[in-house]
VOBA-1610 file (N, C-alpha, C; in pm, whole numbers, padded with zeros to 5 digits, always signed):
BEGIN
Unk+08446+03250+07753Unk+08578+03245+07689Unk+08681+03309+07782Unk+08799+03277+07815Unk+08879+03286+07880Unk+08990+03388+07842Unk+09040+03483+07937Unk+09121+03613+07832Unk+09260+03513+07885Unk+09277+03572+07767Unk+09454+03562+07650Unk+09541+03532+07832Unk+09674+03513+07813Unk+09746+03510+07921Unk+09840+03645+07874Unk+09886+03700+07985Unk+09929+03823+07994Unk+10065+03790+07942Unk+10153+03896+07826Unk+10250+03825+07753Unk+10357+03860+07908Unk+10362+03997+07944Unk+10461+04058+08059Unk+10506+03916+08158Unk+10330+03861+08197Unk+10333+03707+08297Unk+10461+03637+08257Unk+10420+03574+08141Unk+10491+03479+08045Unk+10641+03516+07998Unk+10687+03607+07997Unk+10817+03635+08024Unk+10877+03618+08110Unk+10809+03680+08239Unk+10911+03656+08359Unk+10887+03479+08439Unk+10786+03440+08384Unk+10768+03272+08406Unk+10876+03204+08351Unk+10933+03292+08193Unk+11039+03178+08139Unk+11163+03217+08188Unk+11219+03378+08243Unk+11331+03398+08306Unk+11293+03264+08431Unk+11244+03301+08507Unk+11200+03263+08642Unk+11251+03091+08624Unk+11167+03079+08499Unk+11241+02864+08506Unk+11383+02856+08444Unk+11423+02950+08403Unk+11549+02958+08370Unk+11661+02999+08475Unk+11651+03053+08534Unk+11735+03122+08691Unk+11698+03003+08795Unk+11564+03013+08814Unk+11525+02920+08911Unk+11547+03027+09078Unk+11493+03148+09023Unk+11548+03201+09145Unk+11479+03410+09134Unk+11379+03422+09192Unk+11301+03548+09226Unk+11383+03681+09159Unk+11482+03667+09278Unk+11591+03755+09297Unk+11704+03760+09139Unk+11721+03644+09109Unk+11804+03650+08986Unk+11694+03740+08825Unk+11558+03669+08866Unk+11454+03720+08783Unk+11429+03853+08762Unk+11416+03901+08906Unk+11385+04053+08913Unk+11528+04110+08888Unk+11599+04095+08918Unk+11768+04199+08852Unk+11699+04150+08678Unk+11750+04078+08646Unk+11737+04056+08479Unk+11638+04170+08420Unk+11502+04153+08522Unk+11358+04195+08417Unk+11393+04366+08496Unk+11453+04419+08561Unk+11481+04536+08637Unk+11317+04521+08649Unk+11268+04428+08794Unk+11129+04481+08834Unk+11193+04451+09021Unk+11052+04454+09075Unk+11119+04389+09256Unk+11033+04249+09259Unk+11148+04160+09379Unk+11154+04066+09362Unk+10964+04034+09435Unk+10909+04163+09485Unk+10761+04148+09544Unk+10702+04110+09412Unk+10745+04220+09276Unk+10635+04217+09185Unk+10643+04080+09087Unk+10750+04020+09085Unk+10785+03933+09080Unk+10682+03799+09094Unk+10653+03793+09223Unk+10610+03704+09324Unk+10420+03704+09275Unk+10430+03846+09269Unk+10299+03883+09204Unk+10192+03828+09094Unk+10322+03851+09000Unk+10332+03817+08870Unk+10299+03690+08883Unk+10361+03581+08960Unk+10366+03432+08882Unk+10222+03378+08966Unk+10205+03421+09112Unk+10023+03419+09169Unk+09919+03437+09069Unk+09948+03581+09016Unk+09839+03556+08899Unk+09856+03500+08779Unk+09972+03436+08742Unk+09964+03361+08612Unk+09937+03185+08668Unk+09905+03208+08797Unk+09846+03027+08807Unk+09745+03079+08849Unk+09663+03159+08886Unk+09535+03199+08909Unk+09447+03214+08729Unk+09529+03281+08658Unk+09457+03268+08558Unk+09470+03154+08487Unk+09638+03063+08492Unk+09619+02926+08440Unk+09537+02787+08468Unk+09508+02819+08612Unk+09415+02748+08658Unk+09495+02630+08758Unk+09586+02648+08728Unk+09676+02544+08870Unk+09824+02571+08885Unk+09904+02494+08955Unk+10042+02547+09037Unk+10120+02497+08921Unk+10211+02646+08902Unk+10341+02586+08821Unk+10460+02611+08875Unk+10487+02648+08995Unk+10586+02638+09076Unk+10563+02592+09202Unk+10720+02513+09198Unk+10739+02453+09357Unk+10875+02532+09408Unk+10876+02564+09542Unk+10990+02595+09597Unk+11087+02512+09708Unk+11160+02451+09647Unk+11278+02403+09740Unk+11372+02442+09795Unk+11378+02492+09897Unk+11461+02564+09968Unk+11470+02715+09920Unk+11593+02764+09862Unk+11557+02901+09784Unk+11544+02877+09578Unk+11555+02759+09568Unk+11531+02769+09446Unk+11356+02724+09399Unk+11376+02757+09301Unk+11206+02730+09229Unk+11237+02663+09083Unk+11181+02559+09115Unk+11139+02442+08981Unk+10991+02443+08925Unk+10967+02431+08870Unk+10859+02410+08781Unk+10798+02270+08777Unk+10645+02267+08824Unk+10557+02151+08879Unk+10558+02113+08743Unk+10467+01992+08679Unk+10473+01941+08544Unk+10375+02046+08472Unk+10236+02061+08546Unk+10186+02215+08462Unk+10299+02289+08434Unk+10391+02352+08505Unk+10455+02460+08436Unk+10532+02416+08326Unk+10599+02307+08339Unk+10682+02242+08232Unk+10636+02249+08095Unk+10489+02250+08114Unk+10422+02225+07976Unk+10359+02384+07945Unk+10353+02454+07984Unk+10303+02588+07999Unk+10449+02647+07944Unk+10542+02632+07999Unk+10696+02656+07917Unk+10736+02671+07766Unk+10658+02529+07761Unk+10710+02500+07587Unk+10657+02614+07483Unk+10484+02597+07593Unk+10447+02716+07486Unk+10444+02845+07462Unk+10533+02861+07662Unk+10530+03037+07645Unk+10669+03037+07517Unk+10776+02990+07532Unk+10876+02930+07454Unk+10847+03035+07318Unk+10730+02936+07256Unk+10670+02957+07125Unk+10591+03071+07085Unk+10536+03090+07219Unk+10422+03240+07201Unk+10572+03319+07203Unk+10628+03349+07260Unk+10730+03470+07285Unk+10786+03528+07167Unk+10837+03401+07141Unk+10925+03418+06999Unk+10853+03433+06878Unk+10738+03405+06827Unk+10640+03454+06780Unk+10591+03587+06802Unk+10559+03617+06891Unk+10590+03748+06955Unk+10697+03888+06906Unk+10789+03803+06902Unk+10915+03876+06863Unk+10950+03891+06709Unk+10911+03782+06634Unk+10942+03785+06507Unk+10838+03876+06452Unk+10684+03867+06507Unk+10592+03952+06426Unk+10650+04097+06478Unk+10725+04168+06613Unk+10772+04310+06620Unk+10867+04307+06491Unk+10939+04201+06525Unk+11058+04222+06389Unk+11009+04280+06223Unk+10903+04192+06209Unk+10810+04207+06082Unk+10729+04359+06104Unk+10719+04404+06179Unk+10640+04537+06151Unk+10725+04678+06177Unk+10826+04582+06219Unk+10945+04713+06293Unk+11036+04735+06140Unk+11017+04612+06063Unk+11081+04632+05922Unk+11038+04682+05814Unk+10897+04651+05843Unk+10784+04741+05736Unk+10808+04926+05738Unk+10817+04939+05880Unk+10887+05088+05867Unk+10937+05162+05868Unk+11076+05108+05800Unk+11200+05108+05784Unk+11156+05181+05654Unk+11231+05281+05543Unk+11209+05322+05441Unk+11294+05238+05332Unk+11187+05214+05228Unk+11200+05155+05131Unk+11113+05003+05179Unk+11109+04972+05306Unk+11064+04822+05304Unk+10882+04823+05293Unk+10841+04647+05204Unk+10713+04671+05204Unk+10659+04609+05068Unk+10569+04575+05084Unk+10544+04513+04951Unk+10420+04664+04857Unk+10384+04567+04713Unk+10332+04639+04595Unk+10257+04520+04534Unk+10156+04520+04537Unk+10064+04440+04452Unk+09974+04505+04344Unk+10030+04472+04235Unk+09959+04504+04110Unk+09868+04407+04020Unk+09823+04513+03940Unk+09712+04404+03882Unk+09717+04470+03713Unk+09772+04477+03669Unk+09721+04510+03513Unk+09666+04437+03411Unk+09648+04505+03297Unk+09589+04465+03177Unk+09746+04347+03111Unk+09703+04281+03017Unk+09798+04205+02925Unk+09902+04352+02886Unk+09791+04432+02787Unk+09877+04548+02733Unk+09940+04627+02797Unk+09934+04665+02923Unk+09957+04735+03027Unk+10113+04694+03074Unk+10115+04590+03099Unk+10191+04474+03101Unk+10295+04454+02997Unk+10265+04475+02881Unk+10367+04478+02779Unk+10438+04560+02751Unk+10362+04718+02738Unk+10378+04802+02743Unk+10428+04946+02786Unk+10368+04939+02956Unk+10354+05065+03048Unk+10395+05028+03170Unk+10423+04874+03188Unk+10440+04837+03327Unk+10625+04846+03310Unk+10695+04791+03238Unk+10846+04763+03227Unk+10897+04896+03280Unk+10878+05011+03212Unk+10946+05150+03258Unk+10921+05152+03421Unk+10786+05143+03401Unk+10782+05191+03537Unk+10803+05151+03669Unk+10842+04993+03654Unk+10870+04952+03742Unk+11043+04956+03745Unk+11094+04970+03632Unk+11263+04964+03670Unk+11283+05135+03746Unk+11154+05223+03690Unk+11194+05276+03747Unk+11205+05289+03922Unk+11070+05246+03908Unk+11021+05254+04064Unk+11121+05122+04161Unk+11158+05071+04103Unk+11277+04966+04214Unk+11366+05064+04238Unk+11423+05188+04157Unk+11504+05255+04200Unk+11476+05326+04322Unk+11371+05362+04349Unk+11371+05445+04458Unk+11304+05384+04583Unk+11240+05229+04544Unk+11232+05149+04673Unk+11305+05007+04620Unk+11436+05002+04654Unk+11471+04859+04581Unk+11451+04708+04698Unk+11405+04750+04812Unk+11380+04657+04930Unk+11193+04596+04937Unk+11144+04685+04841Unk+10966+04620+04808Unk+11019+04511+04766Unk+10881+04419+04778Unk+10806+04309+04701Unk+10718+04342+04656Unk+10739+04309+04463Unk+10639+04384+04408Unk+10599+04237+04320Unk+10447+04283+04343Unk+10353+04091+04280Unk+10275+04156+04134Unk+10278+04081+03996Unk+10219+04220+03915Unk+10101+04060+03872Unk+09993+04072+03862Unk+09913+03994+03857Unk+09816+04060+03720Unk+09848+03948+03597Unk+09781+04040+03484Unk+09620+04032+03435Unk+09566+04025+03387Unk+09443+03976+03352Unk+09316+04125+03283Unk+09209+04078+03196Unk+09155+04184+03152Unk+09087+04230+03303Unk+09025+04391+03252Unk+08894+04479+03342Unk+08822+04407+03441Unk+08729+04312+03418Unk+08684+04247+03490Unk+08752+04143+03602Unk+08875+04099+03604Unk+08982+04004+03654Unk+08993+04061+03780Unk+09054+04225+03695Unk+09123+04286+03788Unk+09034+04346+03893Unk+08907+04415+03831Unk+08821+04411+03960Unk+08827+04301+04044Unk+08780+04234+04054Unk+08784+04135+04134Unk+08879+04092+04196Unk+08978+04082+04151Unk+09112+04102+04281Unk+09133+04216+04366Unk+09072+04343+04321Unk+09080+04407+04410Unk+08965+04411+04522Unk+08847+04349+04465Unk+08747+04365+04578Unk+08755+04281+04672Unk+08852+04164+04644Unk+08895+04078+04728Unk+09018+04076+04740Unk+09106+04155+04754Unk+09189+04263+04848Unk+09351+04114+04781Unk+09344+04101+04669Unk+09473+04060+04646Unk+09535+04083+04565Unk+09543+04222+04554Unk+09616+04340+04418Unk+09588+04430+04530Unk+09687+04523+04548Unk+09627+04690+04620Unk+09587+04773+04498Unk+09640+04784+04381Unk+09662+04884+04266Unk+09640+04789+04127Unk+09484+04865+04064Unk+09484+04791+03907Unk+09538+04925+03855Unk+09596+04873+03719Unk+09640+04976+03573Unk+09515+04894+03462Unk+09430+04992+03441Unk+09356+04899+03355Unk+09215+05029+03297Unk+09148+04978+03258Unk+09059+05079+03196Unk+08954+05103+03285Unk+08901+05198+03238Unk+08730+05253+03370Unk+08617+05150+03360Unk+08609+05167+03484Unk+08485+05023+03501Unk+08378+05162+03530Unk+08238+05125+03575Unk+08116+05160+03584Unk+08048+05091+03694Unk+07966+05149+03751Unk+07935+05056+03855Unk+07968+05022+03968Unk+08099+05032+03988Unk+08170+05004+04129Unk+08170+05094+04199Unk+08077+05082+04301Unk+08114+05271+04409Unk+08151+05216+04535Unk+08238+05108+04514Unk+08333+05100+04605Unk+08527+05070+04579Unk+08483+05145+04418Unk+08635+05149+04375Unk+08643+05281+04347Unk+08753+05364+04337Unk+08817+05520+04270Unk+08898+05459+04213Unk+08926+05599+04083Unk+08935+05568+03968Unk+09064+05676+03939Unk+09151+05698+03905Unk+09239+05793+03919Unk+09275+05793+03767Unk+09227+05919+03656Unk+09258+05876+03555Unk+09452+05915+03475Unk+09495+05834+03378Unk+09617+05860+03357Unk+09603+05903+03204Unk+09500+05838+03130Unk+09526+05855+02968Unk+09406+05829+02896Unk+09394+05885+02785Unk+09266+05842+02699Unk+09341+05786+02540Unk+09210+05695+02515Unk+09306+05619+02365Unk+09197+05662+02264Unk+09212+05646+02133Unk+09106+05615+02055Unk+09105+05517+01973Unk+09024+05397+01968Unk+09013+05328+01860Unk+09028+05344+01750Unk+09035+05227+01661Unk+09095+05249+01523Unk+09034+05112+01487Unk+09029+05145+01302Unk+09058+05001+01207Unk+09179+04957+01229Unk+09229+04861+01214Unk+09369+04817+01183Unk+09390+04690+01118Unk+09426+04751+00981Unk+09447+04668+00887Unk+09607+04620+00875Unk+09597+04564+00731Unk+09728+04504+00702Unk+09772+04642+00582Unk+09931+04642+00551Unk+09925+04719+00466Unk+09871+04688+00323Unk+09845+04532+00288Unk+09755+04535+00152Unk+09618+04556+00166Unk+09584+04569+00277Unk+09439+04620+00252Unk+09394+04716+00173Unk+09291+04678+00091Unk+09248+04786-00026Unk+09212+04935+00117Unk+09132+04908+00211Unk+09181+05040+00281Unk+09303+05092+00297Unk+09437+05008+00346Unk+09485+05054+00353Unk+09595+05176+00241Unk+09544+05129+00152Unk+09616+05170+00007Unk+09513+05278-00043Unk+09391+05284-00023Unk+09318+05402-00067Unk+09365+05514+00086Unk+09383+05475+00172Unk+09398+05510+00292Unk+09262+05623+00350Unk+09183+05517+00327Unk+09028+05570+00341Unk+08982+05464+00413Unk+08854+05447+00470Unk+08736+05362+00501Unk+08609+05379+00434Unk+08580+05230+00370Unk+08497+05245+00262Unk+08379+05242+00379Unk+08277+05285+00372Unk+08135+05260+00476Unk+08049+05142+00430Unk+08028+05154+00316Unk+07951+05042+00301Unk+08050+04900+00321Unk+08183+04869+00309Unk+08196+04776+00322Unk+08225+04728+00506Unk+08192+04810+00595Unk+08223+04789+00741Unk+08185+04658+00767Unk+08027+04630+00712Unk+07997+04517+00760Unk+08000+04411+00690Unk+08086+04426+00567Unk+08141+04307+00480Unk+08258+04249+00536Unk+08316+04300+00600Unk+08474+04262+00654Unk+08461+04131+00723Unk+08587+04096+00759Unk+08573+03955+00870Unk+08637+04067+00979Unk+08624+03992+01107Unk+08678+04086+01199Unk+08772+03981+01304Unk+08893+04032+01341Unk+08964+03954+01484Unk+08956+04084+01585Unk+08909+03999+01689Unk+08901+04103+01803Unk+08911+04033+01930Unk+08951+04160+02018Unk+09005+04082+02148Unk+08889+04036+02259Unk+08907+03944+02335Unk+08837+03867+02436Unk+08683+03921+02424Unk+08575+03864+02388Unk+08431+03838+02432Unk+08416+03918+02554Unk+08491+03870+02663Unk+08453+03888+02829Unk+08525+04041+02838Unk+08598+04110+02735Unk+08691+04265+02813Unk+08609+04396+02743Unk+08615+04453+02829Unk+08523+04592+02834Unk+08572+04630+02673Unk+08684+04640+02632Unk+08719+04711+02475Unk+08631+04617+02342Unk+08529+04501+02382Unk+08491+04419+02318Unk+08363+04472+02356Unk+08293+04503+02447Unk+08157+04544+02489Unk+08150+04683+02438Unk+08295+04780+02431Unk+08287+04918+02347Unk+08264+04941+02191Unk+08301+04816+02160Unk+08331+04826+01995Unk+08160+04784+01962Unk+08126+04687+02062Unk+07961+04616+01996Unk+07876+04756+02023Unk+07891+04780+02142Unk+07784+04927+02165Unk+07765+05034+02047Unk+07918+05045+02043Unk+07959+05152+01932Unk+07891+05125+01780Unk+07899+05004+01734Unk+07862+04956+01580Unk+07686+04931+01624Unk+07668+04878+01722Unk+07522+04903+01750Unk+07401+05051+01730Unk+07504+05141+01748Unk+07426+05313+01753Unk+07428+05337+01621Unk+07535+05248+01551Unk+07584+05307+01386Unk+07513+05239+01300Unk+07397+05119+01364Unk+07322+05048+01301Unk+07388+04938+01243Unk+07480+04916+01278Unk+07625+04820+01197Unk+07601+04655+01255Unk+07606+04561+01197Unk+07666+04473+01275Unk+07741+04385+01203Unk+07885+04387+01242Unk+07978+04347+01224Unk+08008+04212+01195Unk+08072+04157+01053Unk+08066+04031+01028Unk+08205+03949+01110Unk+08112+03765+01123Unk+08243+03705+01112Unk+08371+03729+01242Unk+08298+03767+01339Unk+08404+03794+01439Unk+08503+03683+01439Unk+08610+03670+01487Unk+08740+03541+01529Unk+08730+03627+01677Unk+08715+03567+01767Unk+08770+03597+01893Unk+08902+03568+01932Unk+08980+03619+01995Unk+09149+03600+01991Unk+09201+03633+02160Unk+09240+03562+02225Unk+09275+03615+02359Unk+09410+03644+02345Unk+09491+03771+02259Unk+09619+03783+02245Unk+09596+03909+02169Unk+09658+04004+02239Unk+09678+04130+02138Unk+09796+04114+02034Unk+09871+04002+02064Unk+10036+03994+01988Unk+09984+03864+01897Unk+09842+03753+01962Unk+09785+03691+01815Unk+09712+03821+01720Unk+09658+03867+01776Unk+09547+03969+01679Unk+09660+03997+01572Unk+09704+04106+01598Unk+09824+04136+01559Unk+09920+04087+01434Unk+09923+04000+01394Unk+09994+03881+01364Unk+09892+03827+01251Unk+09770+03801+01326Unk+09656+03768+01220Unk+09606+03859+01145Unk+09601+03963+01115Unk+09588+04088+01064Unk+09723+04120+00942Unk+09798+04113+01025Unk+09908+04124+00910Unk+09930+04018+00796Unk+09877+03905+00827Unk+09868+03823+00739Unk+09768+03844+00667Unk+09654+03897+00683Unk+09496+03988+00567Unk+09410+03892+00611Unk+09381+03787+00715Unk+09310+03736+00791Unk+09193+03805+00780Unk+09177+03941+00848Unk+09113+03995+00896Unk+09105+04132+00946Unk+08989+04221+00993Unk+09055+04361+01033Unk+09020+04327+01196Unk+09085+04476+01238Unk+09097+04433+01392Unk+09054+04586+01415Unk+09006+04620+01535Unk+08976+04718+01620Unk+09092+04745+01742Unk+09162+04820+01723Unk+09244+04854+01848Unk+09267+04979+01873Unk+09354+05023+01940Unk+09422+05163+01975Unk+09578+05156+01895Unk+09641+05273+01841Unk+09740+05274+01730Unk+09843+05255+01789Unk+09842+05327+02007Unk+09966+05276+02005Unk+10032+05166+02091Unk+09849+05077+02102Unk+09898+04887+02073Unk+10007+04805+01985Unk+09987+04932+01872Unk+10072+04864+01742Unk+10202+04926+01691Unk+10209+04989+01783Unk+10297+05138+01734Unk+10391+05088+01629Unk+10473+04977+01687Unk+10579+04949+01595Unk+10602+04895+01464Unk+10428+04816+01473Unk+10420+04750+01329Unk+10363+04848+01245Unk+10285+05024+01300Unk+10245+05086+01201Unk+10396+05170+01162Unk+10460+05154+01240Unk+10582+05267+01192Unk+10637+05193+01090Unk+10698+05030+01139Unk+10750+04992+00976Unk+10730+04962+00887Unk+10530+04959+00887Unk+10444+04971+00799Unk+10370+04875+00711Unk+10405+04744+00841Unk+10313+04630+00797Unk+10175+04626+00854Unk+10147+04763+00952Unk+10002+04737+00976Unk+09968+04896+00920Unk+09789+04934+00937Unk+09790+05077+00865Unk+09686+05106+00981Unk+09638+05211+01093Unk+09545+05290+01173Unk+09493+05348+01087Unk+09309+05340+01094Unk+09242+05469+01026Unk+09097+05440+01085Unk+09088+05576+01109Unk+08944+05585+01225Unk+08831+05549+01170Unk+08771+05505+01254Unk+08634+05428+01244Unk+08511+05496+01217Unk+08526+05602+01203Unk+08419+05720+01157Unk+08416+05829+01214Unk+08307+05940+01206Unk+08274+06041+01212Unk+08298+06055+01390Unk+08220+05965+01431Unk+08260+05968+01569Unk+08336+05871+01630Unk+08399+05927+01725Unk+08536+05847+01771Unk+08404+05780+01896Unk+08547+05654+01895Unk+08549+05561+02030Unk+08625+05580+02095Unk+08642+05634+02245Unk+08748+05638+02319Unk+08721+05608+02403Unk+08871+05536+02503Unk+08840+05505+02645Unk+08943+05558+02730Unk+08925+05536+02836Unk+08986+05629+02983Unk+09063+05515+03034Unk+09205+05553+03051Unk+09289+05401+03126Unk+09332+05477+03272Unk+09333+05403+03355Unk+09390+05453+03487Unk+09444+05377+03612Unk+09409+05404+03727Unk+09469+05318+03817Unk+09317+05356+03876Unk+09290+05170+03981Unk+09194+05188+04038Unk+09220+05122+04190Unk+09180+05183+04271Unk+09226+05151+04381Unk+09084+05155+04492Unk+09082+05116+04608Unk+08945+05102+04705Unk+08925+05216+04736Unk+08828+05289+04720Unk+08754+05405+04700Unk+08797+05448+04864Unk+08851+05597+04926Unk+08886+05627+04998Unk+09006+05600+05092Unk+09088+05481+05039Unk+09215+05411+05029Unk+09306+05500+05094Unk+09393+05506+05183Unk+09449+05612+05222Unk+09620+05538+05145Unk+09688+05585+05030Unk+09763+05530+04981Unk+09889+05551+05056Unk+10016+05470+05047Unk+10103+05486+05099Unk+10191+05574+04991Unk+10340+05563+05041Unk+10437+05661+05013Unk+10477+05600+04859Unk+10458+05433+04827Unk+10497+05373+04720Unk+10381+05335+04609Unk+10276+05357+04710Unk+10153+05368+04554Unk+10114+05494+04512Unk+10189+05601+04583Unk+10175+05735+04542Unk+10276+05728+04458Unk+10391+05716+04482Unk+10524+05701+04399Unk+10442+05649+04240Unk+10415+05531+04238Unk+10393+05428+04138Unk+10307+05520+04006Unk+10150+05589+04043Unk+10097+05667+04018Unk+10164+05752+03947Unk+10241+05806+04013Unk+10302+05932+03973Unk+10421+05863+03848Unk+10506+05750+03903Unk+10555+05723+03759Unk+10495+05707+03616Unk+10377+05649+03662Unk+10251+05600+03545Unk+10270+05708+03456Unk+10225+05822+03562Unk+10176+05927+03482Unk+10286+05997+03414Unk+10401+05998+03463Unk+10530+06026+03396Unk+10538+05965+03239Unk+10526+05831+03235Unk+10570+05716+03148Unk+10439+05747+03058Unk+10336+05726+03071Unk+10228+05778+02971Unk+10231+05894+02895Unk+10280+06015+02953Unk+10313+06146+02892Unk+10404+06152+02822Unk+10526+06074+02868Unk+10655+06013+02716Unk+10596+05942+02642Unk+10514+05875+02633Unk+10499+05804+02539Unk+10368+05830+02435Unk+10347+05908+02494Unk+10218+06044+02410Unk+10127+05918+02385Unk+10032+05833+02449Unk+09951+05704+02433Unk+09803+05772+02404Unk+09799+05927+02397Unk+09667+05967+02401Unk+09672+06009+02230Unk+09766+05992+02134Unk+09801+06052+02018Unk+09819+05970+01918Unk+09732+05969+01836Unk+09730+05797+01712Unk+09874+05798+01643Unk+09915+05712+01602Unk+10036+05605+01597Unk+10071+05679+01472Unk+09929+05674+01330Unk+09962+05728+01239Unk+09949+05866+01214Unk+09989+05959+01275Unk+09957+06084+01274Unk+10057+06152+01261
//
């Protein structure tokens, strides 16, 4: 395999067919008109044949060089645009942000934080790519998200896990639910209920089965629903009960068409955070981002049930 052509060569080859003249070359490139001379010997030694002719004191270019031209032409300026591109990357504020969150995340926790965070880099490109736990792994292990917002995975010891918040599950009924009006949970009727619950394939669906599994429970009548804003909706209509976190719902328990009440003696909780490639050396704007998270989660007290 043959090494690269020297870019320094290829510069003074394209002054050189442009002047048509050593002396005009070497003032321009401030080199001497020897090193000059140097220069273009070994760029037909390594091109493999003559790209200059000399007529009298000027120098033209044989048809090899002509064609060797076009493409130093193209390498150069290529050349130049990728300095441009990295000379702009570190410039402050410039640079992109690739995210990956949850739906809820997304509805929820991402809006603040990103109006906030344009404020203090408003020259990023920021890509927010949504999808459940499992999605988002996978975009990051194949490196097209830098940063998930999403819940704790298991298993991956080639992701870190940076935690921001813990939730706890809940019933969540409608407000005519005979629970909701005794504002109790009957036990024996757990596994009489119909149930809507979110996605088959997302870790908060593998927590709830584990969970009713230890309790000896199994849960009637599932509806599977890929929509926290269908669930939602279907519930309030007495459809069905739903399993969520209270402040998924915050707004429909405040004006009191939905009702939170815990699922028993022992809680279900999960850990939400940011997950990033395990030893990741983060920059100045996914440290930033982090740190808003964690800002925006602590206003919004997400570790503290809805009805309380």
């Amino acid at each position: 395999m043959k090494e690269p052509l020297d870019s320094r060569q290829l510069r003074a080859f394209c002054v050189l067919a442009r002047t048509g003249s050593f002396t005009q070359t070497a003032r321009e490139l401030h080199l001497t008109q020897s090193g000059i001379s140097h220069s273009m010997k070994a760029l037909e030694r390594e091109s493999g044949c003559r790209l200059l002719d000399r007529l009298g004191k000027k120098v033209v270019l044989t048809q090899a060089g002509e064609q060797l031209l076009q493409h130093a032409d193209k390498i150069l300026a290529e050349m130049e645009a990728a300095r441009n591109s990295l000379s702009a990357l570190g410039k402050w504020g410039r640079g992109r942000l690739r995210l990956g969150a949850s739906t809820t995340a997304c509805q929820h926790l991402i809006p603040p934080v990103l109006r906030e965070f344009k404020e203090s880099f408003p020259e990023h490109a920021i890509s927010l790519e949504p999808g459940d736990t499992p999605e988002l792994v996978n975009a990051l292990l194949k490196q097209r998200i830098d940063l998930a917002l999403s819940l704790e995975v298991e298993g991956e010891s080639q992701l870190e896990f940076h935690p921001l918040f813990s939730d706890e599950l809940h019933f969540i009924v409608s407000a005519l639910h005979p629970w909701a009006r005794s504002g109790k949970v009957d036990r024996e009727e757990i596994p009489r209920q119909s149930y809507i619950l979110y996605s088959k394939r997302s870790v908060t669906f593998r927590l709830v089965e584990h969970y009713f599994r230890r309790e000896e429970m199994v849960l009637n009548t599932v509806l599977e629903v890929g929509s926290m804003e269908a669930t939602k909706e279907l519930v309030k209509l007495g459809l069905g009960v739903s399993i969520l976190a209270p402040w998924i719902c915050r707004k429909e328990i405040e004006d009191g068409s939905l009702t939170a009440l815990p699922l028993g003696r022992k809680k279900l909780s999960r850990r939400w955070g940011i997950i990033h490639w395990r030893g990741k050396r983060l920059n100045l704007a996914e440290e930033t981002f982090i740190g808003l998270c964690e800002s925006a989660c602590a206003t919004l007290r997400l570790d503290s049930p809805a009805h309380a």
